[in-house]
C-alpha positions, 0 to 999 in steps of 0.5 A: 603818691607812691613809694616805687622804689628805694635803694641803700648804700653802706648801711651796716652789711649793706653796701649797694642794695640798689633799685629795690621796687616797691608795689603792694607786698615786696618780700625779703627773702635770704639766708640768716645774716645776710641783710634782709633786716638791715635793709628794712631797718635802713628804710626805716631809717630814712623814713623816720627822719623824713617824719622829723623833718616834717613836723620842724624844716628848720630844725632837723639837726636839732630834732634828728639828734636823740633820734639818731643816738638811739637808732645809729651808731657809726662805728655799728652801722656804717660797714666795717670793712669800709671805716678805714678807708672812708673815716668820715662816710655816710650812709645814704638811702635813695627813695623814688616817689612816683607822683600823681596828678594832684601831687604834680599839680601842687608841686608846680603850684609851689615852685614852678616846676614840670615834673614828668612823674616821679621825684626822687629823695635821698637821706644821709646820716653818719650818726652826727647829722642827717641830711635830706636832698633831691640828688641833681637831676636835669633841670636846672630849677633844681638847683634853686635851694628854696625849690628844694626845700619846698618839694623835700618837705611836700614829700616828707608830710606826705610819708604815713609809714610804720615799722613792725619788728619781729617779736622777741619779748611781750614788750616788744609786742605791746609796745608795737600796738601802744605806738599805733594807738598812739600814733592815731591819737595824734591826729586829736592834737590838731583839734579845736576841742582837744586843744580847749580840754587840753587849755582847761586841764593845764589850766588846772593842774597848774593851779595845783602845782602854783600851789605847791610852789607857794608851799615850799618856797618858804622852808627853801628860803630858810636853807637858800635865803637867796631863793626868791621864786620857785616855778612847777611845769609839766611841759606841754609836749609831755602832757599830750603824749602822757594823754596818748598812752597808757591805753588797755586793750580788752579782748573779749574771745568769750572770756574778756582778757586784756591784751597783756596777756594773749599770745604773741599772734593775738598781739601781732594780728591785732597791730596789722588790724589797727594799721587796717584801718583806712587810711588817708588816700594822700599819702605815702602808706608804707609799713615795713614786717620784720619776720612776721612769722616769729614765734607764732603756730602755722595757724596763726602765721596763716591767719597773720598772711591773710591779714597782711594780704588784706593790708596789702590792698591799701599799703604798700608792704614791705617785709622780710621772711625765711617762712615760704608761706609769706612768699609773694607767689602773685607776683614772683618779681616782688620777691628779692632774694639778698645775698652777700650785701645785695639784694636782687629780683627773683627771675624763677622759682627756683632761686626762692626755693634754693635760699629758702633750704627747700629739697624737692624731687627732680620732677619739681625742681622747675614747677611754677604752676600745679593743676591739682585733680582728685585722682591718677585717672584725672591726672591721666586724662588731663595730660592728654586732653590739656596740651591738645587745646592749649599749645602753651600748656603743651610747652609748660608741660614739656619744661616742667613748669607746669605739672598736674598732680592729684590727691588720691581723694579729696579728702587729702587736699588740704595736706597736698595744698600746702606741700605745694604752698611751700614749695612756693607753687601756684596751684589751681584745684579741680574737684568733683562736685559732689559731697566729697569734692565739695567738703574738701573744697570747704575745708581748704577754703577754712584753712585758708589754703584755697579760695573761690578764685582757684577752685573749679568744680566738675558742674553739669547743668541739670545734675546735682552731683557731677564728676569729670567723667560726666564731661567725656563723650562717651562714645571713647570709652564705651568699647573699651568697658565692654571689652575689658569689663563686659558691661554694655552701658547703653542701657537705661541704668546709665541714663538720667542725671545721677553722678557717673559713678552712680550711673556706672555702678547700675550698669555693672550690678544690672549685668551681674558684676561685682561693683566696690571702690577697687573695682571704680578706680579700675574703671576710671583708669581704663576710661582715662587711658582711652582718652586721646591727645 
């Protein structure tokens, strides 16, 4: 089972956010103050109280009530400008489950009913009360409230969800890792073991607290003549959670530190490490990011993307973000843009640029794709020799959806990596595979700019440095050095397997010329103009 979508209706700024799809990483993107928490707060809304319904059907109203006092106020958080109009309004969020096999197969089980594939829920609240329904659908055995009941909490012991606020004090942070670890030692309260330690320890402590009772029964008794008994408890509920909390986290980065005192993205890395941990593959894994990016160095808002990333391939994440770095640049749908109550898939790069404040130069302005090459020769090269193989590359150059760009030495790469990181492109690197190339390649790759996936190296079999030049017919190119240069390189210095600026420079240095860095960009240039489209 899978959340594939969500909608919400009159929540706070929010009155019709409708259809967002969910799949493995949903990013909210927008303006301050246009909604991007409030949605994100309305899911947890929703998926919170579908947890308290699990854990007691026949209570919700009761349970749900010091939930809601903390987590909902209806003159907050149903919209203003709606409260004159609708005194007695709702707010409602609409999750779309997409069921699998075994999910339909236990549904039918319980209730009897064929269901296609998916089985929608909607929870309401006005602060008061909160309902949980299945809004009417065309079968009729819906109508059927036992059926109802049933599949709404099938649903609701199914959803693992867990919500990560941005962090805005050191309580705030710990609090976030306390709540995991507790969540986590939750599972102990179902075990025969546990339940016997716990049985001894109650045992035990009750016999300290019948102690005290005996006590001071006595000089009550001289104040209260009336008293006739006097009862201590620990409530049970209160005994197991004093047992899931409290927990110390030490950090051991060459010095053990407790976790109290490491910086917020030590703090925030470390949540997103607990939720890493496997999960049960039967339910509803869904954790919602609000700014994960807040108050933390480039670095480590890096190092927290990877690690989202990661989470991402066993979660479904939802998050909000105003860094372009924790945009969604695999799938560029998954990216919803709200603005003014609403919330809409982005269609082109460009809208995420514009509601990110992103000032680019009009030969950017359309770019989706960038092909990232060492040098302008490369760049010149390529734009003749791509479109010729390619006539979809041909048309994405002619729009300006896809440009090819280039570092003016590799050792620049990482700087030109994230420029175009930021502008939300999706880039792809050819690099000489050399000791240059592939130092810059490395070096991307630890910053975590660049992975193995979208790097190329210029490799010719049987040479153990190689450049693009190595990969040209060399007869293009011949005339044109002799004639400019007058250096014939159908010579012996230009055999063998070195690179071919190696191979080049012998030529030159064996016919007298003068050969430096100056006189190889000249070469290349003029090698890369004589390239035909």
């Amino acid at each position: 089972m899978k959340l594939s979508d969500f909608s919400v209706v009159n929540y706070r700024s929010i009155t019709t956010a409708r259809k967002i799809k969910t799949n493995n990483m949903t990013v909210l993107v927008g303006k301050n103050n246009e909604g991007k928490s409030n949605i994100l707060r309305a899911l947890t809304l929703a998926m919170d109280i579908m947890k308290i319904y699990s854990k007691d059907p026949r209570s919700l109203q009761i349970a749900v009530r010091p939930y809601l006092k903390n987590h909902y106020s209806w003159e907050k958080d149903y919209p203003i400008s709606l409260q004159e109009k609708n005194p007695n309004g709702w707010s409602s969020i609409d999750l779309n489950f997409e069921l699998d096999e075994q999910d339909i197969l236990a549904i039918r089980s319980m209730t009897g009913i064929r269901l296609s594939g998916c089985i929608p829920v909607r929870v309401s609240t006005n602060g008061a009360a909160a309902k949980i329904d299945i809004p009417k659908r065309g079968t009729a055995a819906f109508a059927d409230a036992d059926n109802k009941k049933k599949i709404i909490e099938y649903v609701c012991f199914k959803i693992d969800f867990n919500f990560i606020p941005a962090v805005r004090t050191e309580y705030d942070a710990l609090r976030v890792v306390d709540s995991l670890i507790e969540k986590s030692l939750e599972t102990l309260d179902t075990n025969p073991d546990y339940i016997n330690a716990m049985n001894k320890i109650e045992e035990l402590q009750q016999g300290i607290l019948d102690g005290i009772s005996n006590q001071i029964i006595e000089p009550l008794q001289e104040f209260l003549p009336t008293v006739r008994n006097v009862q201590i408890h620990i409530q049970n509920e209160r005994r197991r959670i004093a047992m899931r909390r409290n927990t110390e986290i030490i950090i051991d980065d060459g010095t053990p530190t407790p976790i109290q005192q490491k910086g917020d993205g030590i703090k925030s890395l470390t949540a997103l490490a607990i939720l890493n941990i496997p999960a049960r593959v039967d339910r509803v894994s869904v954790v919602a990011i609000e700014e994960p990016e807040s108050h933390l160095h480039p670095e480590s808002a890096r190092q927290l993307y990877d690690t989202i990333m990661s989470l991402s391939q066993t979660h479904q994440i939802v998050l909000t973000t105003h860094s372009p770095l924790f945009v969604n640049r695999t799938n560029l749908k998954e990216n919803i843009i709200v603005n003014d109550g609403k919330a809409t898939p982005v269609k082109k790069i460009k809208e995420i640029r514009d509601v990110l404040g992103i000032h680019i130069s009009d030969n950017l302005t359309n770019a989706e794709h960038a092909l990232i090459v060492e040098g302008e020769d490369d760049k010149i090269a390529l734009e003749k020799l791509l479109p010729s193989m390619s006539t979809k590359i041909k048309r994405a150059i002619q729009n300006g959806t896809f440009i090819i760009d280039y570092i003016g030495g590799a050792g620049n790469l990482p700087y030109k990596l994230s420029f175009y990181r930021n502008l939300q492109c999706k880039y792809h690197v050819l690099l000489d595979n050399d000791d240059a190339g592939r130092h810059a390649g490395s070096e991307a790759e630890r910053q975590g700019l660049l992975d193995v996936r979208n790097v190329t190296y210029a490799i010719c079999n049987g040479s153990p440095n190689a450049e693009i030049e190595d990969c040209y017919n060399k007869a293009v190119y011949e005339n044109a050095i002799l004639n400019e240069f007058g250096v014939n390189i159908n010579v012996a210095e230009f055999r063998g397997n070195k690179k071919w600026s190696d191979r080049i420079a012998g030529c030159f240095l064996s016919q007298g010329k003068l050969w430096n860095d100056a006189m190889e960009k000249r070469v290349k240039l003029v090698v890369a103009n004589e390239i035909m489209e």
